[in-house]
C-alpha positions in Angstrom: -22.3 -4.3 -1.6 -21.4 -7.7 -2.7 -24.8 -9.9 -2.9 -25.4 -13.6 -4.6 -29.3 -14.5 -5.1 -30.6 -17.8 -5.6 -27.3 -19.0 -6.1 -27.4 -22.4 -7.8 -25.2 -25.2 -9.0 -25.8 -28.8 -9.7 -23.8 -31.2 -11.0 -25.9 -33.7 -12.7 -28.6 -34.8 -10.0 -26.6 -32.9 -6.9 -27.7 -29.4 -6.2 -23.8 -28.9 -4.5 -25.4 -25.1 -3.8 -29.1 -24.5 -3.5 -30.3 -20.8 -3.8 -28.4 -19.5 -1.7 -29.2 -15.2 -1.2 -26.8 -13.3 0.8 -25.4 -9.4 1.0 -22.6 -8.8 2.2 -21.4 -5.1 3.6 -18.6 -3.4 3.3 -16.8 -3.1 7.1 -17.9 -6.6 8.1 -15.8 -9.9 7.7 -18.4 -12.9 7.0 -17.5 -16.0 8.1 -18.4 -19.4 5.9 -18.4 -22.6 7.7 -20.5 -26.0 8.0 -19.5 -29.3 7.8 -16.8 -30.7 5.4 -18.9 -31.2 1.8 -21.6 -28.3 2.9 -20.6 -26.4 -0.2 -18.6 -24.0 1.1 -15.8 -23.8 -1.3 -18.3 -24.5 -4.3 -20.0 -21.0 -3.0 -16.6 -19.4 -3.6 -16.2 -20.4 -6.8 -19.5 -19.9 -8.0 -18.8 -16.0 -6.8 -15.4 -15.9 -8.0 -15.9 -17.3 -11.6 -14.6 -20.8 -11.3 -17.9 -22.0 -11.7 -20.4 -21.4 -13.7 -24.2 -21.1 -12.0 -26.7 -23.1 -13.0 -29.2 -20.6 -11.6 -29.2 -17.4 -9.8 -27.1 -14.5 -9.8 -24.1 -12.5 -8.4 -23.5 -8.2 -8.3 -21.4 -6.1 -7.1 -22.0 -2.6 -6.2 -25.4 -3.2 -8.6 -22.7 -4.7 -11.4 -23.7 -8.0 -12.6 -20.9 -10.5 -12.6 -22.8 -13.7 -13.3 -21.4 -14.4 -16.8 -18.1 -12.6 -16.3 -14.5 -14.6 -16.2 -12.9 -14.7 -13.2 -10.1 -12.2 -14.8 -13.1 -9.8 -15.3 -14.7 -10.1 -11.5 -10.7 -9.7 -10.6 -11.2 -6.4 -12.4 -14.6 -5.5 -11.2 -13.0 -5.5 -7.1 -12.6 -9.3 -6.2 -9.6 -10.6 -4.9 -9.6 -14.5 -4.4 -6.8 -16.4 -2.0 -7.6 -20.7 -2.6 -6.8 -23.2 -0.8 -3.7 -23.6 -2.7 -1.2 -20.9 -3.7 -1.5 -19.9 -6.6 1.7 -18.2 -7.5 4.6 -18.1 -10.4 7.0 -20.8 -8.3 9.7 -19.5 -11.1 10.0 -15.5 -10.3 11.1 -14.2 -7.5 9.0 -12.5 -4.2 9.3 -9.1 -5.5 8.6 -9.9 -9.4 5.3 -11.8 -8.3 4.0 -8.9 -6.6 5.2 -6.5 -9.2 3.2 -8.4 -11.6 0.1 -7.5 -9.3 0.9 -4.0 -8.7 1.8 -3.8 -12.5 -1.6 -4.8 -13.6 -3.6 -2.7 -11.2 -1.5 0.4 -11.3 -2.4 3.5 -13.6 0.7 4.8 -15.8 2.8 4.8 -19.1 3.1 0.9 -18.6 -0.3 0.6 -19.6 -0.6 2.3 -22.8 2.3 0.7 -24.4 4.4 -2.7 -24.1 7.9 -0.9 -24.9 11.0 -0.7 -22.4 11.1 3.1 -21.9 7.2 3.0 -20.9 7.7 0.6 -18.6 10.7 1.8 -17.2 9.0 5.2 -17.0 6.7 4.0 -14.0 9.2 1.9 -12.7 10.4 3.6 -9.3 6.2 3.7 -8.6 6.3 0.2 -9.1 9.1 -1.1 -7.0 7.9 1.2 -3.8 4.8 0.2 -3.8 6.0 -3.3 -4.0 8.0 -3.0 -1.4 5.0 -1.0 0.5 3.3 -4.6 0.6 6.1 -7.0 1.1 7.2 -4.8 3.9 2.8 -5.1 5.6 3.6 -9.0 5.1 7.1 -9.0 6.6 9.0 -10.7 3.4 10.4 -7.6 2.2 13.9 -9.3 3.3 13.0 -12.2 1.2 12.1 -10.4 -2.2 15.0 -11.8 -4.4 14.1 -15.5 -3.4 12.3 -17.5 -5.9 9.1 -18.6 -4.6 9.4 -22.3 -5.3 12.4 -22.3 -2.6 9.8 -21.0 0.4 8.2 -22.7 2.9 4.7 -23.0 3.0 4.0 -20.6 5.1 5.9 -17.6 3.3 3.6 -18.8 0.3 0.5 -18.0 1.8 2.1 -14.7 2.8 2.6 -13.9 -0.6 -0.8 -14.7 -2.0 -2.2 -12.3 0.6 0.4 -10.1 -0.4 -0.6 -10.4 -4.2 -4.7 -10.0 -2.8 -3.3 -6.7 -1.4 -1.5 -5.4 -4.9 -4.8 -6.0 -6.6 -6.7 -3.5 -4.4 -9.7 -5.5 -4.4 -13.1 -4.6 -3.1 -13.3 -7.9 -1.6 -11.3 -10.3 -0.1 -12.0 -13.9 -0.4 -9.8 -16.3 2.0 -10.6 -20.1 1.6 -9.3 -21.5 4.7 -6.1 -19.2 5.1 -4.1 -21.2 7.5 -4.5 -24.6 5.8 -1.4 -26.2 5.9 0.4 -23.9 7.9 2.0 -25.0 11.5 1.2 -23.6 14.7 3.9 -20.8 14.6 3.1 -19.8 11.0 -0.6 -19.4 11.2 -1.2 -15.9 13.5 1.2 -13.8 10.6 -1.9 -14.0 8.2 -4.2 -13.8 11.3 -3.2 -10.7 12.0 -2.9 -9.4 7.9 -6.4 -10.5 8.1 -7.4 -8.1 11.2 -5.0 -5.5 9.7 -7.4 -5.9 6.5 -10.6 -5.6 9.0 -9.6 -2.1 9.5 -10.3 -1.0 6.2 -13.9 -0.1 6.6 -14.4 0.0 3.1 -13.4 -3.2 2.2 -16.0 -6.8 2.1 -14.4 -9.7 3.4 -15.7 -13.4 3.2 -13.7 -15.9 5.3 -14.2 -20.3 4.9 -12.4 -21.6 7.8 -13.0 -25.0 9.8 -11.1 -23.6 13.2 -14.0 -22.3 14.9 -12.0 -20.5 17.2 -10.5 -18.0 14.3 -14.3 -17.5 13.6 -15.1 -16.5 17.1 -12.7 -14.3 17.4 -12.6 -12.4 13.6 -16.3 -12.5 12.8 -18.5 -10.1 12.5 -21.1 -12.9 10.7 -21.4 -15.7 10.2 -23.5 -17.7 7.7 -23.6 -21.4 7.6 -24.1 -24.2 4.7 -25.1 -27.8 5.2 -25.7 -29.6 1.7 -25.5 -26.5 0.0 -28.3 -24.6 1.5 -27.9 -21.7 3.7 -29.3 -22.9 7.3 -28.0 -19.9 9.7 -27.1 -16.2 9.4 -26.7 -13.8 12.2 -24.3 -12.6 14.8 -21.3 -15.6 15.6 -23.1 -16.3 19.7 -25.9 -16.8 18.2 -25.4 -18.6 15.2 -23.1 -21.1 16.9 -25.3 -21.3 19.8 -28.2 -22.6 17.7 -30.0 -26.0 17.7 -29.5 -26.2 14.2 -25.7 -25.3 13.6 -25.3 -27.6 16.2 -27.4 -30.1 14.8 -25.2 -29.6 11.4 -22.0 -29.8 13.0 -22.0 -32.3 15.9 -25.4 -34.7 14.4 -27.2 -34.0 17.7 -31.1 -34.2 17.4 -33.3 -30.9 18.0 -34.0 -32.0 21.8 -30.3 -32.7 22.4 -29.3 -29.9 20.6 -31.6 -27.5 22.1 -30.4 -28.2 26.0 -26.5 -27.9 24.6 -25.8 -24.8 23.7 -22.0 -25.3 24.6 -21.6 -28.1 22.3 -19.9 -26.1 19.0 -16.9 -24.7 20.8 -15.6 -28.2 20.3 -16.5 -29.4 17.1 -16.2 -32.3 15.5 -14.4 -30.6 12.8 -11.8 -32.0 10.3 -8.1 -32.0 12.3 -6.1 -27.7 11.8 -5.1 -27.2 8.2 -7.3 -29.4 7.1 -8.0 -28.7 3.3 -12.3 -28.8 3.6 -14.7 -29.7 0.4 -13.8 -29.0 -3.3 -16.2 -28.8 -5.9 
């Protein structure tokens, strides 16, 4: 169980995330969304390390992360994916996810930085490498550096690197930004290929509210940094206030059009959403 309470941060004056108390469950993808500056993205980091709270506290499985680095909360089961790759543009496909596994996997490697331990656990290494290029289709690609791919094949590999880590949870800040029309379903479906793992947590910020209907099992909504709506995706997005958030409709207007949200006035696909 994954939970933040009274999550706080404010920068100066701005409370950009105001007590926000969630739990989130292992076999449910929880969906993040609200209106561009709601403090989405700001949540993320403030679970994943980037931030530090001003107030309020994250756990994991009864662990409390609150002060720890993000290497640390890597360590202690979260996997992060940003808005940006994040990925050694130098090495090649397979070295950046041998990295991962390398770091994560049990063996000689780890009790001693000499050639023959490494080399020891090396045939572990490369298969399960190739395990996960192979689940992300870019096991054809692996001796390409990664500043030569497209966009697309990027993202790939960060969820390909998320998967070496083994993480508890998943953390995907708007997945398909960036990525064109014929590019975006490949991490789609990594993502419901993830779902299936019953065991694993996964929180999703995405503006495309039609990904959200169709992979959420929650969703929770933020508008200036407080949490206004958490429940089932119908009827979160058919409420007066989500509507009222996304689309600036009053109560009464809001309350007589409940089919208002399936077309939002949302930021234009891949659109990059809030930072911090």
């Amino acid at each position: 169980m994954l939970t933040t309470d009274k999550l706080t941060i404010r920068f100066g004056g701005h409370v950009a995330v105001n007590g926000v108390s969630c739990a989130f469950a292992p076999g449910t993808l929880t969906a993040i969304v609200g209106p561009n500056g709601a403090g989405k993205t700001t949540y993320f980091n403030l679970i994943s390390g980037q931030l530090k709270a001003s107030a309020g506290r994250v756990t994991l499985n009864g662990q409390d992360l609150t002060t720890l680095p993000p290497s640390l909360r890597t360590r202690a089961g979260l996997g992060r994916a940003f808005q940006l790759t994040n990925l050694f543009p130098g090495l090649s496909v397979q070295e950046n996810v041998r990295l991962a596994v390398q770091a994560t996997q049990q063996g000689r490697h780890r009790r001693g930085m000499n050639l023959w331990s490494i080399w020891s656990d090396h045939g572990q290494l490369l298969a399960r490498t190739q395990s996960i290029l192979e689940q992300v289709a870019m096991w054809e690609r692996r001796d390409e550096p990664v500043s030569s791919l497209p966009h697309g094949d990027q993202r790939k590999l960060e969820v390909a690197l998320l998967m070496a880590l083994e993480p508890q949870v998943y953390m995907f800040d708007e997945p398909t930004a960036g990525m064109s029309h014929d590019e975006a379903p490949v991490i789609l479906d990594l993502i419901r290929a993830l779902k299936k793992d019953k065991t694993k947590i996964i929180l999703l910020v995405e503006h495309k509210m039609d990904v959200v209907r169709e992979l959420a099992d929650r969703i929770i909504v933020l508008t200036n940094g407080t949490l206004v709506a958490d429940g089932a995706p119908a009827e979160v997005i058919a409420s007066p206030i989500v509507q009222q958030a996304y689309l600036g409709l009053t109560p009464q207007d809001a309350g007589s059009s409940t089919d208002a949200l399936p077309h939002p006035n949302l930021p234009p696909s891949g659109g990059r959403g809030e930072q911090p």
